[in-house]
N, C-alpha and C positions, 0 to 999 in steps of 0.2 A: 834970385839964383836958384837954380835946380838942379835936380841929375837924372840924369838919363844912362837907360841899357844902351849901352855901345859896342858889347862883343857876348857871344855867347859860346861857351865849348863842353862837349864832353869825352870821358874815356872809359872803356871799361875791357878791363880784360879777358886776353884771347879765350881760356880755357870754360868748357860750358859745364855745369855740374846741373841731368835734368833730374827730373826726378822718378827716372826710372834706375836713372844710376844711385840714389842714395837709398832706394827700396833692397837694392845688395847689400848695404850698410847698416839698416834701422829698419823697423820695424813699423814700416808704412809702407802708401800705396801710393801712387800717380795718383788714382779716383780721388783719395782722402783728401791727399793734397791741393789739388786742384778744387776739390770742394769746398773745402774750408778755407785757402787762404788767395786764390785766384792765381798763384805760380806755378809757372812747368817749368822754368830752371831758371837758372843764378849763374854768374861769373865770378868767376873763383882766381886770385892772383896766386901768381907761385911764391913759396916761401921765403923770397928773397927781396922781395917786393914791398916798397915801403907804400904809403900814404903820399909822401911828398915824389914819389915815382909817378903816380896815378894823376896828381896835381900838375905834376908837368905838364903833361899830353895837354889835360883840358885846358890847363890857362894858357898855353900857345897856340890855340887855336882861337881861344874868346881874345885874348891882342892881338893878334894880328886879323880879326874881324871888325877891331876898334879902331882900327887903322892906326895904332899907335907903335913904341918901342918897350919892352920890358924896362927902359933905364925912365921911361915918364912914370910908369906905377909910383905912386905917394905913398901910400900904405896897401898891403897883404894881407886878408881876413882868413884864417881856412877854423873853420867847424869841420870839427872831428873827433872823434870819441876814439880814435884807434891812432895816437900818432907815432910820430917814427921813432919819438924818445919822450922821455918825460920832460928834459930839456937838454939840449935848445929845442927853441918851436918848431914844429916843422911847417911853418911860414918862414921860418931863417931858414930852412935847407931849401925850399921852396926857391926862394928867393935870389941864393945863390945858385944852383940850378939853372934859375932864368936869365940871369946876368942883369940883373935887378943893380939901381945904384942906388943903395942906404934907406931903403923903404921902412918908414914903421911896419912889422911884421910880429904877429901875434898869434896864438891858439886861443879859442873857446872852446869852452865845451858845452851844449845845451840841447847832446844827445838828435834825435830824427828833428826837431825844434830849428838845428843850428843856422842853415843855412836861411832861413829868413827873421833870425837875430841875426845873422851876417847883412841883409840887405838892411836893417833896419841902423847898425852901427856904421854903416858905412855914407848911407842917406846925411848922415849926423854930421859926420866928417866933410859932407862936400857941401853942406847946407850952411855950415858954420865957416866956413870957407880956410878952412885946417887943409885940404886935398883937394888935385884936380880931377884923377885919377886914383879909382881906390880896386883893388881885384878881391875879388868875393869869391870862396874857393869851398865845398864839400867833396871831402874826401874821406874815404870809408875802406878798413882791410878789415873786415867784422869777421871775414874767419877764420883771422889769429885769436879773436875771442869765444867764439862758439864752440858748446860742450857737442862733439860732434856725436854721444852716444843719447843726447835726449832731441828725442824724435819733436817735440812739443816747439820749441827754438830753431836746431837745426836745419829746417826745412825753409826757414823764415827771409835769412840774410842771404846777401851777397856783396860782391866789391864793385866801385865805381867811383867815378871824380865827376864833378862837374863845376863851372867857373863860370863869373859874371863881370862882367869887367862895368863899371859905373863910372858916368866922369860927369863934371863941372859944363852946365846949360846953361844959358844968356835964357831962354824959353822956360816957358813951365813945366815943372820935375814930371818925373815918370811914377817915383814913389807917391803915390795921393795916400794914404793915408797908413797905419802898422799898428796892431795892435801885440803887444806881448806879456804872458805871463808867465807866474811857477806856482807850481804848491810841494816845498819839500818835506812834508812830514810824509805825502804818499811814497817818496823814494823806494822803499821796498818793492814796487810793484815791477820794476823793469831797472835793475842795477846791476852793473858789474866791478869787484874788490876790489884791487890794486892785487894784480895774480893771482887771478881766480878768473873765471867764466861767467856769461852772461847769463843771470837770470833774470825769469818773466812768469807773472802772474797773469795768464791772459784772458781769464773772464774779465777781472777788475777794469785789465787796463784798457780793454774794451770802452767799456763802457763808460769810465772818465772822459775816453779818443772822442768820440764821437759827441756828447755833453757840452766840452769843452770848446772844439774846432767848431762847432754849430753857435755860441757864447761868439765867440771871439770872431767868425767871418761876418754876423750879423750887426755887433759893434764897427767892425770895419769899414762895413760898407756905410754903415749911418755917417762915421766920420768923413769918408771921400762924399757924402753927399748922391750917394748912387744907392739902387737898388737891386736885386738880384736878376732883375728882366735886363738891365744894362750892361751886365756879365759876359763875357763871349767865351770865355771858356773860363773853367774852376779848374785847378793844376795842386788837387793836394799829394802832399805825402803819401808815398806808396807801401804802408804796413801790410796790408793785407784791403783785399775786394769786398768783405764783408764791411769794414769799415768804411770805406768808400762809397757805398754801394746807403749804407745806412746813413751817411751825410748826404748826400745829396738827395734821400728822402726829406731830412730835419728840415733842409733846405728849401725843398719844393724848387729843385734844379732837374732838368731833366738828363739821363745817363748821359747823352750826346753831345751835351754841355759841360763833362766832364771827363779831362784826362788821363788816362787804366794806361800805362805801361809794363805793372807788377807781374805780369805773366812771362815776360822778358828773363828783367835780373832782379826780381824780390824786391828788398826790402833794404835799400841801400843806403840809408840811415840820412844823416846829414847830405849826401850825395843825390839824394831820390829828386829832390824836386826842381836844381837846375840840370840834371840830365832828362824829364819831364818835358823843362823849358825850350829847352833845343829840340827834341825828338818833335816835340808842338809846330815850334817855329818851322822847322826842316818841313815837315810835312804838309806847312800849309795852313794848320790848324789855330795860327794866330798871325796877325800881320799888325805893321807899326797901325796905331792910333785904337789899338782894340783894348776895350777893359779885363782885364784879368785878375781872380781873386788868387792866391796861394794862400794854403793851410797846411800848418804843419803840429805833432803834437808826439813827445817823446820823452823820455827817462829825466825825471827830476823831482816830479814832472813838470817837464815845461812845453808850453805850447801857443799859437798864437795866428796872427794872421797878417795879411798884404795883399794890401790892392793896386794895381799897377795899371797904368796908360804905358801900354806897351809902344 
């Protein structure tokens, strides 16, 4: 028994914030910006605008790609560090929303990390043969969190959804192999209080980013049995370019081989890397039976990786 990608979706709201517009706000530049963190703008939801609003869109679009009905979903995953309430989940608003029937549904949290601890909890579910059908959901309203007067942050995020729909294979799985960790004593370096604002220490957590996702896709791959020339495309989390740009150095990956949509919408936390996955697919830049690595590495600090037979 396996599981397989069966629907892919994303969503990301209308309104553009570039960064010409936050340079009337704070005390930066387009040049700055764009140098240091590879963004020219973010998508910004309006005020009223939940998490499980943005989860809609994408996961009606990843079911009905899986050719199924929201009433087959088994279980609902959404990563998200911004949800709609403390409780209920918003995998229950999620859920009713979709006209879902009785689906286990749950939040994690594991911060830009989350969504491939989402594919990895969900692999579990359909491997153990608990679900046939499991939706895998990052959704992000990071700028109900964001101190919008520190220029250092604020430049960073944006809002976005994206959704994986996984189901139940007679064939062999798509997930080949997951590696995942934490180290909570660094948690100072990128936290946010219970009503309070996101902070970030970002020389540190630099430099953890980059250490760690280099650790963890190299494990990966030894486990799936493959090697980095087998790769057809790398799809990490979108923090920033300089990150990115310094892994697939570590890696000895060449840029080409490597997924950049962060000049789009930032840094969309849990949400970055199945909106990555679609934008890939859409374009071409990956097709079924192709190896894909995902790295992802975020506030906990937690971080890790996935190899995929797309």
């Amino acid at each position: 028994m396996g599981s397989k990608i069966t629907g892919l979706g994303m969503y990301i709201p209308e309104r553009v914030l570039t960064n010409f517009d936050l340079e009337k706000i704070l005390d930066t530049s387009d040049e700055w910006i764009t140098t240091r963190t590879g963004i020219k703008e973010r998508h910004i939801a309006d005020e009223w605008v939940k998490a499980s609003d943005l989860a809609l869109h994408s996961s009606k679009e990843a079911i009905e790609m899986a050719g199924i009905s929201p009433k087959d979903i088994d279980v609902i995953l959404v990563a998200t560090s911004t949800p709609d309430m403390i409780f209920p989940s918003t995998a229950c608003f999620l859920s009713d929303k979709l006209g879902c029937k009785n689906p286990m549904a749950f939040d994690f949290s594991a911060a830009c990390s989350g969504f491939i601890y989402g594919l990895t909890i969900a692999d579990s579910f359909i491997k153990s043969g608990k679900a046939n059908h499991v939706l895998v959901v990052g959704s992000e309203v990071f700028s109900k969190i964001i101190d919008w007067s520190d220029r250092t942050t604020a430049v960073l995020f944006g809002d976005g959804a994206g959704s994986v729909v996984l189901s139940k294979s007679d064939d062999s799985s798509d997930i080949l192999s997951t590696v995942m960790k934490s180290e909570g004593s660094h948690w100072q370096l990128l936290h946010c209080q219970v009503g309070e604002k996101l902070r970030m220490q970002g020389r540190e957590t630099f430099k953890h980013a980059i250490k760690s996702m280099e650790q963890a896709c190299n494990k990966a791959l030894a486990k799936a049995g493959l090697t980095k020339n087998d790769i057809k495309l790398v799809i990490p989390h979108q923090a920033n370019v300089r990150i990115i740009d310094a892994l697939a150095e570590k890696l000895e990956i060449p840029k080409e081989k490597v997924y950049v949509n962060i000049h789009k919408y930032g840094n969309t936390s849990a949400a970055s890397i199945p909106i990555a996955m679609y934008e890939a697919y859409k374009e071409g830049r990956i097709n079924r039976g192709d190896y894909i690595l995902l790295t992802a590495f975020g506030g906990g600090l937690t971080w890790g990786a996935v190899v995929i037979r797309f």
